[in-house]
C-alpha positions as CSV (number, residue, x, y, z in Angstrom):
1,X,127.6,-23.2,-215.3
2,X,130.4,-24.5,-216.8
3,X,132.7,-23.4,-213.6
4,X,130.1,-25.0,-211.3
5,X,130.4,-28.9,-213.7
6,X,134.2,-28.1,-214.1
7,X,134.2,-27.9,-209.8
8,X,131.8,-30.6,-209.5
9,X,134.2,-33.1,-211.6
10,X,137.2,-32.5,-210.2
11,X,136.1,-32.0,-206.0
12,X,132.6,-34.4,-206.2
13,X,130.5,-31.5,-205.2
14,X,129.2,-28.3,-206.7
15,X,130.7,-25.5,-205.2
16,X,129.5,-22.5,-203.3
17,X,127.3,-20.1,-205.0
18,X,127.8,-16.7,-203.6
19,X,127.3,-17.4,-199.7
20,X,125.0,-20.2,-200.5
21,X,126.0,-23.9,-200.4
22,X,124.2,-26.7,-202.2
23,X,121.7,-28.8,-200.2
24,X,123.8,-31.9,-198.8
25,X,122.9,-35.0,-201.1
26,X,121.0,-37.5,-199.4
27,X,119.5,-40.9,-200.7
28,X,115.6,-41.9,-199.6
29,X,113.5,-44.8,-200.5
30,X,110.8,-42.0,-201.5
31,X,113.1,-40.9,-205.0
32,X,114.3,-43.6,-206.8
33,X,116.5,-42.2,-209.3
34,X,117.8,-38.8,-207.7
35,X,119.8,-36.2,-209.2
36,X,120.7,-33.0,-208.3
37,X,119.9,-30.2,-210.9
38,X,123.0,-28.1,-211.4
39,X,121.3,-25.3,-211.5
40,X,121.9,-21.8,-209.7
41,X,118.4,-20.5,-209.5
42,X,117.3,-23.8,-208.1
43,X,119.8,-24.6,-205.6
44,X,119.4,-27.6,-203.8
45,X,116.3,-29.2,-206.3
46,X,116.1,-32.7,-206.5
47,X,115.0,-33.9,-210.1
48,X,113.6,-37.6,-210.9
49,X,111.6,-37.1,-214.1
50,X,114.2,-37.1,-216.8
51,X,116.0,-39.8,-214.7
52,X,113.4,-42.1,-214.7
53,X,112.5,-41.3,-218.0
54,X,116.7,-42.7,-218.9
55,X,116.2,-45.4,-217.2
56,X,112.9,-46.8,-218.5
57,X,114.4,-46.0,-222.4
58,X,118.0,-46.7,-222.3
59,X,118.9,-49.5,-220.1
60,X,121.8,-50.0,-217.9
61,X,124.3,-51.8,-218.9
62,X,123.5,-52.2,-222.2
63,X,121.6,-55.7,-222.7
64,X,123.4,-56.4,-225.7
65,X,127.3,-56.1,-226.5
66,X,128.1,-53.4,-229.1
67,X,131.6,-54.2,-230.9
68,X,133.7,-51.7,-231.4
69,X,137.0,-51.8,-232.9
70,X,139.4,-48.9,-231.9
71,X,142.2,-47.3,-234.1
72,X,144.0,-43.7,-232.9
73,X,141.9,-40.7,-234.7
74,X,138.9,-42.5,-234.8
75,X,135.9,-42.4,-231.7
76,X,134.8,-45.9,-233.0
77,X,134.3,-47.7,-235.6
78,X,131.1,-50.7,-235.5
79,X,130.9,-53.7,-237.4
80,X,129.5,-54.3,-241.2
81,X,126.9,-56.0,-239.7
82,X,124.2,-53.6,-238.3
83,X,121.4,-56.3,-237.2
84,X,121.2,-54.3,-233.6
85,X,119.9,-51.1,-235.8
């Protein structure tokens, strides 16, 4: 699976499985948050649950501004002030 996300990064599609190809993705009004599950015993299965399930809990962007301050060997660093915890 690895080899498959690695594929997927770098080209913008999941590669060939054996000699089977992932569905083609396609967009309808019926699914409103597709994805595709990257997942070679379900090849081609569209999943909406856990995206909707994002969506509703962790909004998109962010509604409020996170600071972060930046210095080389640290990920980040926030503020003294936690009031957003």
């Amino acid at each position: 699976m690895i080899d498959i996300w690695t594929k997927f990064a770098r080209d913008g599609k999941p590669p060939q499985i054996s000699h089977r190809e992932w569905l083609p993705w396609n967009l309808s009004d019926s699914i409103p948050y597709p994805s595709m599950v990257l997942n070679s015993n379900k090849i081609g299965l569209i999943e909406t649950k856990s995206v909707e399930f994002c969506i509703k809990n962790w909004p998109f962007p962010l509604d409020k501004h996170y600071n972060m301050d930046f210095e080389t060997g640290v990920y980040a660093k926030m503020e003294e002030d936690h009031d957003e915890l």
